[in-house]
Backbone as CSV, one residue per row, in Angstrom:
resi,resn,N_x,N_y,N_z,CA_x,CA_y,CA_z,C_x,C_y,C_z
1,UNK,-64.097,-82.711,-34.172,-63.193,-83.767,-33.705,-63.110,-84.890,-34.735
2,UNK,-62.110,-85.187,-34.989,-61.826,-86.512,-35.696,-61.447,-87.754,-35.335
3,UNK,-61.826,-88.860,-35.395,-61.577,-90.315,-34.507,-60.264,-90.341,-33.894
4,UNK,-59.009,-89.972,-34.388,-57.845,-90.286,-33.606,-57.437,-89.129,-33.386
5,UNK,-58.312,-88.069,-32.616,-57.965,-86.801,-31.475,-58.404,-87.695,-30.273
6,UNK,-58.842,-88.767,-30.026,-58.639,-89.635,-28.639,-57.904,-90.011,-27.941
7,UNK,-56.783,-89.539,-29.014,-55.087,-90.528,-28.909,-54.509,-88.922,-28.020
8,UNK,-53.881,-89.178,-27.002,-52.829,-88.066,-26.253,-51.728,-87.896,-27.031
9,UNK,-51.032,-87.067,-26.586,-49.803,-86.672,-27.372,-48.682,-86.106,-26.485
10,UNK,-47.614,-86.846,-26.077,-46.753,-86.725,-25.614,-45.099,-86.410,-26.324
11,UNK,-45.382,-85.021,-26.770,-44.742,-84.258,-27.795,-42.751,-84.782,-27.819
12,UNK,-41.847,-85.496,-28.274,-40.627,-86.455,-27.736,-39.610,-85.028,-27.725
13,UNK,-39.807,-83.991,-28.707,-39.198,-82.513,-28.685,-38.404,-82.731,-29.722
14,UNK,-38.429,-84.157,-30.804,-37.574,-83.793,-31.719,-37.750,-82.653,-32.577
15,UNK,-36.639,-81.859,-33.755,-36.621,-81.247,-34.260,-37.279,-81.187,-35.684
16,UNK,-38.255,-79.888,-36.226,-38.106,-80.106,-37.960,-36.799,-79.830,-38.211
17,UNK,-36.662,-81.171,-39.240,-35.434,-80.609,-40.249,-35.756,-80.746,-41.626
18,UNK,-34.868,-80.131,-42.135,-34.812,-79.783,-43.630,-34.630,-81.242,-44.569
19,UNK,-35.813,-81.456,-45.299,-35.927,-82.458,-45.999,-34.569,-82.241,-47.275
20,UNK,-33.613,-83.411,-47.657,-32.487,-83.124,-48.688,-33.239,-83.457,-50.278
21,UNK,-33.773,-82.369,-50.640,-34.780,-82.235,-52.080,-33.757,-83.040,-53.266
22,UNK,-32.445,-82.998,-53.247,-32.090,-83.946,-54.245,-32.207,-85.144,-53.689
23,UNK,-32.640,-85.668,-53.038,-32.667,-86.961,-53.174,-34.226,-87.863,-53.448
24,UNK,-34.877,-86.686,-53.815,-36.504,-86.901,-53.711,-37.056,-86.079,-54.985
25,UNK,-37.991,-86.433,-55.818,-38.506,-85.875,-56.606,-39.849,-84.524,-56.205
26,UNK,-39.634,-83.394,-56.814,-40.601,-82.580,-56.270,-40.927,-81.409,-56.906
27,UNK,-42.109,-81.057,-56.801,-42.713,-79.866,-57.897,-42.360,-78.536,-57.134
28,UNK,-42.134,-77.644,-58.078,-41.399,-76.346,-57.642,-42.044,-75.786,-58.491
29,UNK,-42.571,-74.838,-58.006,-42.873,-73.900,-57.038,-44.130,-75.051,-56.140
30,UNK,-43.805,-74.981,-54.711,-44.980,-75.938,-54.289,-45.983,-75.355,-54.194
31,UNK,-47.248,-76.303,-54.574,-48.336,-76.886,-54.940,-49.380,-75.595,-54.445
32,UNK,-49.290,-75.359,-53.160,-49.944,-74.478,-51.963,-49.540,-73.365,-52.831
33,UNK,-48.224,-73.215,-52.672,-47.546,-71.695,-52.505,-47.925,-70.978,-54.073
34,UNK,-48.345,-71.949,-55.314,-48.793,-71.248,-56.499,-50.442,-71.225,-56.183
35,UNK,-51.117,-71.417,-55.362,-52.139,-71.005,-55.432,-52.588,-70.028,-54.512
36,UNK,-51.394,-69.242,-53.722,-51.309,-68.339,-52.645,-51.128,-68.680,-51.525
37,UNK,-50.710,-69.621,-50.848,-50.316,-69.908,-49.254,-49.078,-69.357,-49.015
38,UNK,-49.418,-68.885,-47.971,-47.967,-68.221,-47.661,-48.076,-69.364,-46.086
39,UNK,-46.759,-69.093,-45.892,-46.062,-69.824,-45.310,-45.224,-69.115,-44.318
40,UNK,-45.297,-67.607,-44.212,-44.492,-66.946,-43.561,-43.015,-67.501,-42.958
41,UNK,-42.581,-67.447,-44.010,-40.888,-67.546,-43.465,-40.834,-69.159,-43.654
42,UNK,-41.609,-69.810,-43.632,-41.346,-71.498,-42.939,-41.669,-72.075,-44.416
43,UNK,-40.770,-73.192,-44.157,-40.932,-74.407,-45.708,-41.943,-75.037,-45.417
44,UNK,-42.564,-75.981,-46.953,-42.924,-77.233,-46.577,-42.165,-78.266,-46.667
45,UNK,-41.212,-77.964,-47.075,-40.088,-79.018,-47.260,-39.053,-79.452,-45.704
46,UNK,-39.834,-79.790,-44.951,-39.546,-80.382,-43.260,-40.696,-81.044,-43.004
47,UNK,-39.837,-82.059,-41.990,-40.083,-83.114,-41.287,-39.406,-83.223,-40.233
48,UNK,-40.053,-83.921,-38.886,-39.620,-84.585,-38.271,-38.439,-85.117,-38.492
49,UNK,-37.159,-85.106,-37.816,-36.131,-86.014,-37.827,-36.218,-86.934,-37.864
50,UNK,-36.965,-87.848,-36.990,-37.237,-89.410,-37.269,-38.019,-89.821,-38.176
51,UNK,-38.637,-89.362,-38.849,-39.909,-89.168,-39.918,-38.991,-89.196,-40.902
52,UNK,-37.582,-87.953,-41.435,-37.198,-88.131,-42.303,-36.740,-89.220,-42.135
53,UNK,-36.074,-89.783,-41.254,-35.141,-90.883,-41.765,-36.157,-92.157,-41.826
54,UNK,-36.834,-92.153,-41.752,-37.803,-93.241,-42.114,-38.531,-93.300,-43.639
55,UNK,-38.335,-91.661,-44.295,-38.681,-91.407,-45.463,-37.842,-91.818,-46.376
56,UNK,-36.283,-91.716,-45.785,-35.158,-91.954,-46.363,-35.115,-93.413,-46.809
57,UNK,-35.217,-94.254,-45.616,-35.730,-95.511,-45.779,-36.506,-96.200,-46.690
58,UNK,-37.365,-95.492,-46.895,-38.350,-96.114,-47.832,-37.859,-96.041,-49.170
59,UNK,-37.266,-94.458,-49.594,-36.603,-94.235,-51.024,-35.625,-95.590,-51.002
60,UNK,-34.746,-95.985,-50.222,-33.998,-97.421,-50.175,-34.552,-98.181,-50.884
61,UNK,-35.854,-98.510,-50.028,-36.755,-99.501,-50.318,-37.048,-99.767,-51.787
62,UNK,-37.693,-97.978,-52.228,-38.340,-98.309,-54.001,-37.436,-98.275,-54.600
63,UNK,-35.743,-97.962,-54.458,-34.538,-98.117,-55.318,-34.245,-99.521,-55.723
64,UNK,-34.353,-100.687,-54.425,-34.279,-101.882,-54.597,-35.519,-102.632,-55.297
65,UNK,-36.168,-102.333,-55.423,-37.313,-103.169,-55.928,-37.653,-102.444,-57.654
66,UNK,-37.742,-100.642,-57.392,-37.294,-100.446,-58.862,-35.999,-99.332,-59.135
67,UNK,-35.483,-99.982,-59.741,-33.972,-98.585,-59.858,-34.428,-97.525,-60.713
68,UNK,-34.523,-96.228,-60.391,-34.254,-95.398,-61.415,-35.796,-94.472,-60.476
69,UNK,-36.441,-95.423,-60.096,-37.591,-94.672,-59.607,-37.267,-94.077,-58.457
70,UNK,-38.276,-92.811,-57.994,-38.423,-91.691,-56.721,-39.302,-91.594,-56.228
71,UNK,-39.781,-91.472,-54.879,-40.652,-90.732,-53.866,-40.813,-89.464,-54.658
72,UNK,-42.423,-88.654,-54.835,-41.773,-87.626,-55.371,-43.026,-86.742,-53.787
73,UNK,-42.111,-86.090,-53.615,-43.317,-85.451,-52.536,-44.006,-84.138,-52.797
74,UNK,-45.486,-84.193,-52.296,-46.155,-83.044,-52.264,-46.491,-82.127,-51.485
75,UNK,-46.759,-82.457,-50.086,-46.334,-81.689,-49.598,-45.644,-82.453,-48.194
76,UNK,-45.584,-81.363,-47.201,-45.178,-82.243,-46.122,-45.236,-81.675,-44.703
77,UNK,-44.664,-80.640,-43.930,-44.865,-79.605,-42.974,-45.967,-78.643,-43.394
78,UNK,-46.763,-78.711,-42.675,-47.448,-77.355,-42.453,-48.390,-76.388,-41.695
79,UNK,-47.855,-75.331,-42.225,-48.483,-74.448,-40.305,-49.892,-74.648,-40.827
80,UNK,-50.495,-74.266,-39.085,-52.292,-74.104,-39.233,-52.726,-73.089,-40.158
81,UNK,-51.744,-71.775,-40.394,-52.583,-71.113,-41.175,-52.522,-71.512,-42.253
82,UNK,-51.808,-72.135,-43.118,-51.712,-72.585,-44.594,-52.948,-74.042,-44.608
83,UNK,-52.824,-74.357,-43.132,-53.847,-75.753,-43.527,-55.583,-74.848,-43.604
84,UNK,-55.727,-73.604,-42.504,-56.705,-72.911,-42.681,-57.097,-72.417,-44.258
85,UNK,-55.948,-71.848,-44.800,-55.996,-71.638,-46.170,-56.263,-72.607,-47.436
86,UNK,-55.653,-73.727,-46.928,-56.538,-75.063,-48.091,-57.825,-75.109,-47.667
87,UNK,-58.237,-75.163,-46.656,-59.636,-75.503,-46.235,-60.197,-74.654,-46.977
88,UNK,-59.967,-73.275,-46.502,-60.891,-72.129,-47.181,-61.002,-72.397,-48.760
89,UNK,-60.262,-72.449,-49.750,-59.663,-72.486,-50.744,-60.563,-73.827,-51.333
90,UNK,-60.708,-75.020,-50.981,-61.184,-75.482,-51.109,-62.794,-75.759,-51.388
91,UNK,-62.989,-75.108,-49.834,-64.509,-74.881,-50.022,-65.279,-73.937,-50.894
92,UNK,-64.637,-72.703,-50.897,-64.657,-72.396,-52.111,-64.587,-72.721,-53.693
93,UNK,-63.568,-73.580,-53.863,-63.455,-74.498,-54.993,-64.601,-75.136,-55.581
94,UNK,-65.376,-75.883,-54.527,-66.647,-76.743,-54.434,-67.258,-75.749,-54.866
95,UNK,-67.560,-74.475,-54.552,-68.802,-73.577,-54.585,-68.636,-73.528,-56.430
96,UNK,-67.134,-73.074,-56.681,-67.108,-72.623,-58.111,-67.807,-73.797,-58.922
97,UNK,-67.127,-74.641,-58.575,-67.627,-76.226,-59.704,-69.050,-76.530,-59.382
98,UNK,-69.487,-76.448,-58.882,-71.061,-76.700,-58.916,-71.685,-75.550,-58.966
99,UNK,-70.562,-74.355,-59.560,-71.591,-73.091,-59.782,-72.760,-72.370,-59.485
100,UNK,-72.316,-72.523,-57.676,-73.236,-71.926,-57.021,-73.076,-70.389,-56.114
101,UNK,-73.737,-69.909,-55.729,-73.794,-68.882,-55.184,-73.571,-68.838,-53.326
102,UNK,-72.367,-68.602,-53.050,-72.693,-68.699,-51.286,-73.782,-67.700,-51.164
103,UNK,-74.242,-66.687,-51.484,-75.045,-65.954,-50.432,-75.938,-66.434,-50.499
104,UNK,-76.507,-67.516,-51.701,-77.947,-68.156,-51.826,-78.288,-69.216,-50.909
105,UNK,-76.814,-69.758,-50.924,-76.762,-71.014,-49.727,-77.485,-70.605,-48.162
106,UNK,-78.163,-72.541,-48.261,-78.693,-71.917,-46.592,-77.557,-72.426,-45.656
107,UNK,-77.859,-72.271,-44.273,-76.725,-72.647,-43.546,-76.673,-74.520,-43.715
108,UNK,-77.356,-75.138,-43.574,-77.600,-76.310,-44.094,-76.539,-77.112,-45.320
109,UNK,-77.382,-76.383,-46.346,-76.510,-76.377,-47.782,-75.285,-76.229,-47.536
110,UNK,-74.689,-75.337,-46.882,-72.924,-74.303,-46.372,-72.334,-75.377,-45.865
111,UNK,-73.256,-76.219,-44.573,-72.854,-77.468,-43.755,-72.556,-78.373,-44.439
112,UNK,-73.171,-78.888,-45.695,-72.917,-80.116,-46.395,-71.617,-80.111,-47.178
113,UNK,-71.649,-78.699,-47.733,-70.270,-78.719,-48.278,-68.945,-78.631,-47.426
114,UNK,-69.365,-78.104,-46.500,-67.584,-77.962,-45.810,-67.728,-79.496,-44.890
115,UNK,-68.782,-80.459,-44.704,-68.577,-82.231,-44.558,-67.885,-82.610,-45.573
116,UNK,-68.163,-82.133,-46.904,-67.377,-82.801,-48.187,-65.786,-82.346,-47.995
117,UNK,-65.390,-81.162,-47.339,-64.133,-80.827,-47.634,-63.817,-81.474,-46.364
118,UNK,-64.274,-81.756,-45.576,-63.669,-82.204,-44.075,-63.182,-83.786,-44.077
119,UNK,-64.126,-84.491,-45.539,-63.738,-85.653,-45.394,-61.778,-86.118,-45.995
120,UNK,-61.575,-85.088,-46.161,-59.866,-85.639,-46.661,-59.374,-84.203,-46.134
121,UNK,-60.015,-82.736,-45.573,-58.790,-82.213,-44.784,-58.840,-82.098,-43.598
122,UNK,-58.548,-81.808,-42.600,-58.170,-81.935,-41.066,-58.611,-80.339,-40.799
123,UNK,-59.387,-80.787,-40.108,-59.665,-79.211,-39.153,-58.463,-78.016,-38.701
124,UNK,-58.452,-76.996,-39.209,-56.845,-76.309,-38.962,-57.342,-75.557,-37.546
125,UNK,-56.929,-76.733,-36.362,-57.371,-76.718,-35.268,-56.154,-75.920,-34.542
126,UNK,-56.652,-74.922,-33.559,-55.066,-74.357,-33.057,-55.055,-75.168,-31.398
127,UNK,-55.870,-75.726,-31.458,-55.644,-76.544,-29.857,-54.915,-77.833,-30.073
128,UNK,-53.730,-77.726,-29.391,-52.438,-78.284,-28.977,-52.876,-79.911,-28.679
129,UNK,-54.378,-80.228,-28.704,-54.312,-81.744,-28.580,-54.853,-82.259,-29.775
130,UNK,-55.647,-81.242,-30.869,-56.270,-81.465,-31.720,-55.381,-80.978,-33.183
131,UNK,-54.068,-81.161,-33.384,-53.467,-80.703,-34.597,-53.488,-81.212,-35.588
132,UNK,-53.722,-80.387,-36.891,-53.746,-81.007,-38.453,-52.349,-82.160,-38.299
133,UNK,-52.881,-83.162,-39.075,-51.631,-84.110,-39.219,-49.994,-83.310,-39.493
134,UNK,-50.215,-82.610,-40.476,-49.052,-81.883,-41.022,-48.606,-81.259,-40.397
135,UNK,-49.618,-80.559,-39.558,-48.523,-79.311,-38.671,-47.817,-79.594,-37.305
136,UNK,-47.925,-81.258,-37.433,-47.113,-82.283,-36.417,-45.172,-82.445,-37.210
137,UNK,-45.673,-81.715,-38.074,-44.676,-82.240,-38.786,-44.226,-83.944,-39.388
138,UNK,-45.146,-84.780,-38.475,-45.213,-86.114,-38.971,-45.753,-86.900,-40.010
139,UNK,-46.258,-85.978,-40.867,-46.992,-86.589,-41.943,-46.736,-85.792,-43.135
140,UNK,-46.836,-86.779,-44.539,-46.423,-86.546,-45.746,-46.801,-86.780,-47.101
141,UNK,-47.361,-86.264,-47.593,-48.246,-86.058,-49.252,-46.840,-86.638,-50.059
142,UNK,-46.960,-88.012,-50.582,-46.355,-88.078,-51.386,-47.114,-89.672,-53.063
143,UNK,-46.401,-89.251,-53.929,-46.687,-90.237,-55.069,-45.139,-90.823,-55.758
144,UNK,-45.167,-91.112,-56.498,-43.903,-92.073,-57.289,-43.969,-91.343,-58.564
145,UNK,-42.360,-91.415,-59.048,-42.020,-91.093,-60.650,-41.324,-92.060,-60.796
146,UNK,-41.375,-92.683,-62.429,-40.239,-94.039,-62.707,-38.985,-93.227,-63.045
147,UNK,-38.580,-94.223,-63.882,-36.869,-93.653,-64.106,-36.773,-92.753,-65.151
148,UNK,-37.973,-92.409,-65.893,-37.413,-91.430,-66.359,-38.078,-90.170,-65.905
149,UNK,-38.825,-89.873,-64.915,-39.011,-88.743,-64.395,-40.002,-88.493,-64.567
150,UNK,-40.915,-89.304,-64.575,-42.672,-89.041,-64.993,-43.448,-89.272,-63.741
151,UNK,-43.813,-88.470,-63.417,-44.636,-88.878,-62.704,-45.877,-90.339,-63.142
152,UNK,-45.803,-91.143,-62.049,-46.825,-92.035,-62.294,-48.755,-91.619,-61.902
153,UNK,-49.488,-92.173,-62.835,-50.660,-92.358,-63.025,-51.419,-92.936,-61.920
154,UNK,-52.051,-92.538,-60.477,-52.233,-93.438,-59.902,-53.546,-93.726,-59.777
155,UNK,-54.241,-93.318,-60.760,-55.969,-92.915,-60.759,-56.720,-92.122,-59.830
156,UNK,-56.213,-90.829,-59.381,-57.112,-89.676,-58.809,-55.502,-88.818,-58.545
157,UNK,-55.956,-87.680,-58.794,-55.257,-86.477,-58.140,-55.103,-86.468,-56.514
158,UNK,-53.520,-85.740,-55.783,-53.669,-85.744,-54.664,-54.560,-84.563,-54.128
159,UNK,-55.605,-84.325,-53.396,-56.554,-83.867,-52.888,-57.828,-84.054,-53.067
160,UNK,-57.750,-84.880,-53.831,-59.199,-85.003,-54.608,-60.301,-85.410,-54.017
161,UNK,-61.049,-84.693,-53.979,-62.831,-84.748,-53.146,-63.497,-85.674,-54.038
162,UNK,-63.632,-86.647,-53.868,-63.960,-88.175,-54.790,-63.390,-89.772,-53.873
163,UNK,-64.427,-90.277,-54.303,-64.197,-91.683,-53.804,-62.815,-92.095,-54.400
164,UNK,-62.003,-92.071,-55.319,-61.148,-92.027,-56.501,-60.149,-92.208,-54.766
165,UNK,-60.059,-91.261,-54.329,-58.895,-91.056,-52.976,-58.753,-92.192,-51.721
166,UNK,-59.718,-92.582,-51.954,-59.289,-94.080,-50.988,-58.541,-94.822,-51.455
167,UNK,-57.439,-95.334,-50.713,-56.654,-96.398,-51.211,-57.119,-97.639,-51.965
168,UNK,-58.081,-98.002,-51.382,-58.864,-99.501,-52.437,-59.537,-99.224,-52.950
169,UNK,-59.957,-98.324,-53.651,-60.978,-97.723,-54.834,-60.796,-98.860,-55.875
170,UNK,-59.990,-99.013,-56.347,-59.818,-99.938,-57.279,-59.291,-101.632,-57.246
171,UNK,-59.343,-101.824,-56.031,-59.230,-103.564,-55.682,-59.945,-104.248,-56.504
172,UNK,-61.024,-104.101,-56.712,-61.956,-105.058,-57.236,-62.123,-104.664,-58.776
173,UNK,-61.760,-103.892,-59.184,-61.961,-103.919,-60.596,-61.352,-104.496,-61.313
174,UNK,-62.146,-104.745,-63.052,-61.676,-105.412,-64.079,-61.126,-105.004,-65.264
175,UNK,-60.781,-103.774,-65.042,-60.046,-103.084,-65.690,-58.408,-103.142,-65.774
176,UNK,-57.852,-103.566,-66.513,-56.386,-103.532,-66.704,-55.547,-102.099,-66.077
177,UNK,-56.266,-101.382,-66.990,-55.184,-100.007,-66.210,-55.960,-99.516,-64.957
178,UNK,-57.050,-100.096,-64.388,-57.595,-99.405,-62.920,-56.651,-100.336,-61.913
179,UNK,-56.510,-102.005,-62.328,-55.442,-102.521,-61.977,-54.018,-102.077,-61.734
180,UNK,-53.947,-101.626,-62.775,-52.684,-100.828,-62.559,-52.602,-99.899,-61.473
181,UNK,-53.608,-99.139,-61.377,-53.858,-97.549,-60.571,-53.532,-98.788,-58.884
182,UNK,-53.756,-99.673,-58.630,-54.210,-100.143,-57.297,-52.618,-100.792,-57.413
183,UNK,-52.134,-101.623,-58.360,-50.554,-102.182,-58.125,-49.443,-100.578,-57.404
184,UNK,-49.881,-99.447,-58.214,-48.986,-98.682,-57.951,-48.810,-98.338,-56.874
185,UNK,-50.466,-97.794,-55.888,-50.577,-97.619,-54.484,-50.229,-99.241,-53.795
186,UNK,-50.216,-99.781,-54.077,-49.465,-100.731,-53.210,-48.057,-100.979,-53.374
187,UNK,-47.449,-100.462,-54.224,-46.136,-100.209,-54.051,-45.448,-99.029,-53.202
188,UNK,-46.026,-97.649,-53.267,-46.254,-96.554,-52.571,-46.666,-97.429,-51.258
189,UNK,-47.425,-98.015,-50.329,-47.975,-98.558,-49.158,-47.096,-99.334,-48.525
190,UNK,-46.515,-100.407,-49.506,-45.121,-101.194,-49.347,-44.367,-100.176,-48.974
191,UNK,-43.438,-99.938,-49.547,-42.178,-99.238,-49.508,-42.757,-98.103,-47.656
192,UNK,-43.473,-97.628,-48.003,-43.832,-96.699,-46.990,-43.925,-97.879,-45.359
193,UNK,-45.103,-98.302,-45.625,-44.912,-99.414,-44.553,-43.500,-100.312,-43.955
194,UNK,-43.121,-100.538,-44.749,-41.719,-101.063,-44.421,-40.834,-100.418,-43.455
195,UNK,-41.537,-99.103,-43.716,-40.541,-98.071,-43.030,-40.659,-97.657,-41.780
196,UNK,-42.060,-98.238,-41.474,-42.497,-97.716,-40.090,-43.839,-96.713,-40.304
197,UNK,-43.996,-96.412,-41.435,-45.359,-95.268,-41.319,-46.825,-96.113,-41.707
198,UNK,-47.918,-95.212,-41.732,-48.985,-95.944,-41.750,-49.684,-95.003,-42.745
199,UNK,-50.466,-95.505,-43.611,-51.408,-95.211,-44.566,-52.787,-94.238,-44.344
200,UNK,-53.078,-92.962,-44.778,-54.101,-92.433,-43.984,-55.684,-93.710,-44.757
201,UNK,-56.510,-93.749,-43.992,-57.317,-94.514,-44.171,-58.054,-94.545,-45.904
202,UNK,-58.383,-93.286,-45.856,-59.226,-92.254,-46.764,-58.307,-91.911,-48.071
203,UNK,-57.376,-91.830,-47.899,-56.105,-91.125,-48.785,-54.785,-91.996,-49.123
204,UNK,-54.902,-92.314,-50.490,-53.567,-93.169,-50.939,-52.490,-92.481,-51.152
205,UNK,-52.367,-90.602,-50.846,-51.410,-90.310,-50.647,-50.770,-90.025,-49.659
206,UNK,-51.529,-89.812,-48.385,-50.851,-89.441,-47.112,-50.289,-90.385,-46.357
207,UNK,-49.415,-90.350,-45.521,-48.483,-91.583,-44.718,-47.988,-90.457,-43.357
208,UNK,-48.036,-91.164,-42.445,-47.532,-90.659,-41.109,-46.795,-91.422,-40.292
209,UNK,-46.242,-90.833,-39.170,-45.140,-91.601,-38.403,-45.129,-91.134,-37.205
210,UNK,-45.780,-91.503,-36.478,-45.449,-91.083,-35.154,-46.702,-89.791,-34.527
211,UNK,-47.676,-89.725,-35.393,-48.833,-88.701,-34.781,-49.875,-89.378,-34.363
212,UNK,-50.989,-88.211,-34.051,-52.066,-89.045,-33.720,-53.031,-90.440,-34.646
213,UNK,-52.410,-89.847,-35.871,-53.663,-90.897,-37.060,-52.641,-92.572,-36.805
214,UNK,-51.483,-91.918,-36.850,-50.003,-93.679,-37.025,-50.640,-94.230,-34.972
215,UNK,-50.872,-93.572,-34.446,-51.031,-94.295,-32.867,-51.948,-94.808,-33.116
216,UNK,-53.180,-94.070,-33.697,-54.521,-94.660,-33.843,-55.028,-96.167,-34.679
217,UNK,-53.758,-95.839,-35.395,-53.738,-96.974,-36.629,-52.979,-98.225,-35.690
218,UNK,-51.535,-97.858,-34.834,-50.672,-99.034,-34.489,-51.584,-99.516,-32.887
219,UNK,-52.873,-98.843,-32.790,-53.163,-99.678,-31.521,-52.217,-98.620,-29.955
220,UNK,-51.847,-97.399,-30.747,-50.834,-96.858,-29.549,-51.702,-96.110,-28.733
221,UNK,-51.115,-95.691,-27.145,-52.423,-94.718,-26.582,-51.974,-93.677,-26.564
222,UNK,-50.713,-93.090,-27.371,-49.735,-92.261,-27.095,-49.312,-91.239,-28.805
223,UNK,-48.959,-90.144,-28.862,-48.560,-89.729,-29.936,-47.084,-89.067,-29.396
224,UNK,-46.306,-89.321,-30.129,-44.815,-88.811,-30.011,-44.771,-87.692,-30.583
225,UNK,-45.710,-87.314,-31.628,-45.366,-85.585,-32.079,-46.912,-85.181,-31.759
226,UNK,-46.487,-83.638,-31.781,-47.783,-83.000,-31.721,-47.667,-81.710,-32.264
227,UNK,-48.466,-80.108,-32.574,-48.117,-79.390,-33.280,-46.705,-78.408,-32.851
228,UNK,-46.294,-78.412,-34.193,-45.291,-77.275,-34.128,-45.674,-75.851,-34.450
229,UNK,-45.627,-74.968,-33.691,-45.985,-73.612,-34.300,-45.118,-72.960,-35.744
């Protein structure tokens, strides 16, 4: 269980729809799908109807403040089995980089690592009160490119198992370009906030609208989306 599975969910029945990819910057082939997620039949490129247009909103937002720049998104919809498949994928990952052996592992050892992967992914829970953010369809992996199409620098990769992934990692530093790394997520936070979504606590890339983590965050006792199969 995670702190805001407390929150109910009173599903409103809007629709996924099809996110409009020209108007948003985005890596192709997605992110998942080159490292093997299948997706059976279904995009990640959907959202919530009201979600998009609140996404839409925000691109407004960073047009006016910087021209030329984009939302660029990473991911955004996704079923439980693809969120089962990062998990797995992940934990595994951990095993390779610290070049260890699962069969040597005790159950203990096994436990500590999949706490490390649990702290930034969501349990790919199939009970209808307990759904991954994403597969609400209300929530969205995204970063910024300027005007000429670069992706920006924001000091950590999106997924990254590291302190680096909290949004204020870098408040307090005296570093010029770690400065930088913290102006950018607060432009990303701005623009997003403005719009109606809320910041995942842990993660300067995730933003939601209307699920259990955005109720938990706005004080709501209620979630308007809940999973989509």
């Amino acid at each position: 269980m995670k702190y805001y599975h407390s929150i109910s969910i009173q599903d409103c029945g809007e629709p996924l729809v099809t996110i409009p990819l020209e108007k948003f910057s985005i890596e192709l082939p997605h992110p998942y799908e080159k490292l093997g997620a299948i997706y059976q039949g279904k995009s990640p490129y959907y959202l919530r109807k009201g979600v998009l247009d609140a996404l839409l909103n925000a691109q407004t937002y960073l047009h006016q403040e910087y021209p030329g720049w984009n939302i660029q998104i990473f991911d955004a919809y996704r079923p439980v089995q693809v969120q089962q498949f990062m998990v797995d994928y992940t934990f595994n990952l951990v095993i390779k980089e610290q070049k260890l052996i699962l069969e040597n592992l005790t159950i203990q050892e096994q436990q500590a690592i999949w706490e490390k992967v649990y702290q930034i992914w969501a349990i790919p829970s199939d009970d209808h009160a307990t759904p991954p953010p994403h597969s609400t369809g209300a929530a969205i992996d995204i970063t910024l490119v300027d005007n000429q199409g670069n992706s920006l620098n924001m000091g950590g990769e999106i997924d990254e198992l590291s302190g680096r992934s909290h949004p204020n990692f870098y408040i307090n530093s005296s570093s010029k370009i770690e400065r930088t790394y913290h102006q950018r997520r607060e432009i990303l936070n701005k623009i997003m906030t403005q719009a109606g979504f809320c910041r995942h606590p842990k993660e300067w890339w995730h933003f939601s609208l209307g699920d259990q983590i955005w109720a938990w965050q706005k004080g709501e006792s209620i979630a308007r989306y809940g999973r989509i199969i």
